[in-house]
C-alpha angles and dihedrals in degrees: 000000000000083000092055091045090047094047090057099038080056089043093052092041092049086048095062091039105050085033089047088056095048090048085048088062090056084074084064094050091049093051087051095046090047094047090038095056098041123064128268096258093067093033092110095047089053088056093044087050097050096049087036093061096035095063095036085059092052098046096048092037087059089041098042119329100077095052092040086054098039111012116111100253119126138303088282110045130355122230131311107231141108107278101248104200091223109144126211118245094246095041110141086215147017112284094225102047076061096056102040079043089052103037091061089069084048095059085045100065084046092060097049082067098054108063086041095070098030126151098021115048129087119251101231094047083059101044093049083056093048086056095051089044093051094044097035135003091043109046092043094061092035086058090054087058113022090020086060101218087125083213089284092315093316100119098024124167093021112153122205099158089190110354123289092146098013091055112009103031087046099055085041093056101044083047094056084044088059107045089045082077102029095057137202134327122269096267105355096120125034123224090259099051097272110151112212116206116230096194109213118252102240123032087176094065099036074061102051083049093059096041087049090044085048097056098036074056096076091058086046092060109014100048085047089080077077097210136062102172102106132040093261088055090056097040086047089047087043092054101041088052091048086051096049094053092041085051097054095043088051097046089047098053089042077053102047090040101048086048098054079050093056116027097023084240142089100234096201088205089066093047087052098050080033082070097038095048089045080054100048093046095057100047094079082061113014090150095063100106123264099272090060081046097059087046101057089038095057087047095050097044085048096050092055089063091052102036098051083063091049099054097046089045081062092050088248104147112206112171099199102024087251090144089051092044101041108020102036101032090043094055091049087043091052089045085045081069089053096054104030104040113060095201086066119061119216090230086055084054105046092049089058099048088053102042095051101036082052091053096033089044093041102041090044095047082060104048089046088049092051093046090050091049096053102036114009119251097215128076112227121265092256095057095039087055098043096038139270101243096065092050107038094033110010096232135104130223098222115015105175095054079078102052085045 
């Protein structure tokens, strides 16, 4: 019997690892999408940026970020204290296969934020915020859901299998809470609501990005059935992973083919948020069979068609379509669960969805005000026109284009 338990223990602990690894290449995906979607003169703020957030994640979730989600606490916060990495005696996993597993969603939402304010915020103003998102905003409200405290009973019975509202919503609205203040930017909208396109510098690697997102998928939803010791575990993670995959294919052709409706082309950056934000819809409820998964996946592809235009009709400048991909699709993806699982009410849902984008949109407009107050968000006109990189880190992404 000792041998069996062993052999699980080993099993659970295997499944956050290896997923956690897949999910840390997503950091990579979201750098080359990024890169792939400004233009060249900001490409080496945006790396910096990505490396930048992702260890800083890391760093404030051991710190602070991993005992206020799951420490014991209160309804409201868990406990403020280092996370230890004992594990209980009767502990199903390593403790910290758990934490280098958990920390990885953390970095995502991050990452959401990132693309969002590109090409005209300064980089230290956004990595203080990431510190305050990874030790604080994320892990309350990820302690309400995945804590389990329910706030006390005010969003029971709220189900986010892997994180459609508790990871992608929540990057998307501390995002929209960002910009809100950053602004626009310089010519992108003309004094009579024209919008005026600023293509991205690299669609291949726009491309690479959303192939990488797509694999490290597959950790994000299918390491989030949390166990792989018994024959249940491995048909559940089987299913979640088939799912995954079926939800992005199927977000990344409604995409293509709405776009070749409307506009009479296929626009390839659509087709590449299409398949994100297929991605992003199905991980609330990647265990829902193929066919839900289809479903989701065409909705979400076909509200990032709809939603980029929305958001620029609204003068809400998003470089890379974060807000479309992880809030909007995260918000459809959490309210999928409602309607196609008959255990979550859509009410249940809804109520989710509300109570932590007002806290995660509130919370994260302050900090961003006081940041702006105190240092200044925006990088002057002269260096948004010239390029960030030469300003914030003193490189260049491409050197020799110059001398050509």
């Amino acid at each position: 019997m000792e041998n069996f338990t062993d052999v699980k223990y080993i099993l659970d602990g295997f499944l956050f690892v290896f997923s956690g690894v897949l999910v840390m290449w997503m950091a990579a995906g979201f750098a080359m999408l990024e890169a792939g979607l400004t233009r060249t003169k900001n490409n080496v703020t945006v790396l910096t940026k990505n490396i930048g957030l992702f260890s800083i994640s890391c760093i404030m979730f051991y710190f602070v970020g991993y005992n206020a989600m799951y420490g014991d606490g209160n309804a409201f916060i868990g406990s403020i204290s280092m996370f230890s990495g004992e594990n209980a005696s009767d502990a199903a996993y390593p403790a910290f296969a758990d934490f280098f597993f958990q920390v990885m969603f953390v970095a995502t939402a991050a990452s959401v934020i990132s693309g969002t304010v590109a090409e005209r915020m300064k980089l230290w103003p956004f990595l203080i915020f990431v510190v305050v998102l990874s030790s604080l905003i994320y892990p309350i409200q990820g302690h309400w859901t995945w804590g389990g405290t329910e706030l006390g009973g005010l969003i029971a019975g709220f189900s986010d299998f892997a994180g459609s509202t508790i990871v992608h919503s929540v990057g998307g609205w501390a995002a929209l809470a960002g910009v809100l203040i950053l602004g626009a930017r310089k010519g992108k909208y003309g004094k009579n609501g024209q919008v005026r396109p600023i293509p991205g510098s690299n669609l291949t690697l726009a491309t690479l990005g959303t192939f990488i997102l797509w694999m490290g998928w597959f950790g994000f939803n299918g390491g989030s059935q949390l166990a792989l010791g018994s024959k249940a575990d491995i048909d559940g993670i089987a299913l979640v992973v088939a799912d995954t995959n079926m939800a992005a294919a199927a977000g990344a052709i409604a995409a293509a083919l709405l776009t070749q409706l409307i506009y009479k082309k296929v626009d390839l950056t659509m087709v590449l948020n299409g398949a994100l934000a297929g991605l992003v819809s199905c991980t609330a409820g990647p265990d829902l069979g193929m066919l839900v998964a289809f479903v989701e996946g065409i909705v979400g592809g076909a509200l990032v068609v709809f939603a980029v235009p929305f958001f620029d009709k609204l003068r809400i400048d998003d470089p890379v379509g974060a807000l479309s991909v992880h809030l909007v699709a995260g918000i459809w993806g959490t309210l999928a669960v409602g309607i196609f699982n008959p255990d979550v009410t859509i009410l249940a849902q809804l109520k989710g969805i509300v109570v932590i984008g007002i806290f995660v949109f509130i919370s994260s407009f302050l900090v961003w005000k006081i940041l702006d107050i105190t240092m200044g968000l925006r990088v002057d006109e002269e260096t948004e026109v010239n390029g960030l990189d030469i300003h914030e880190t003193g490189l260049e992404a491409y050197p020799e284009f110059k001398r050509a």
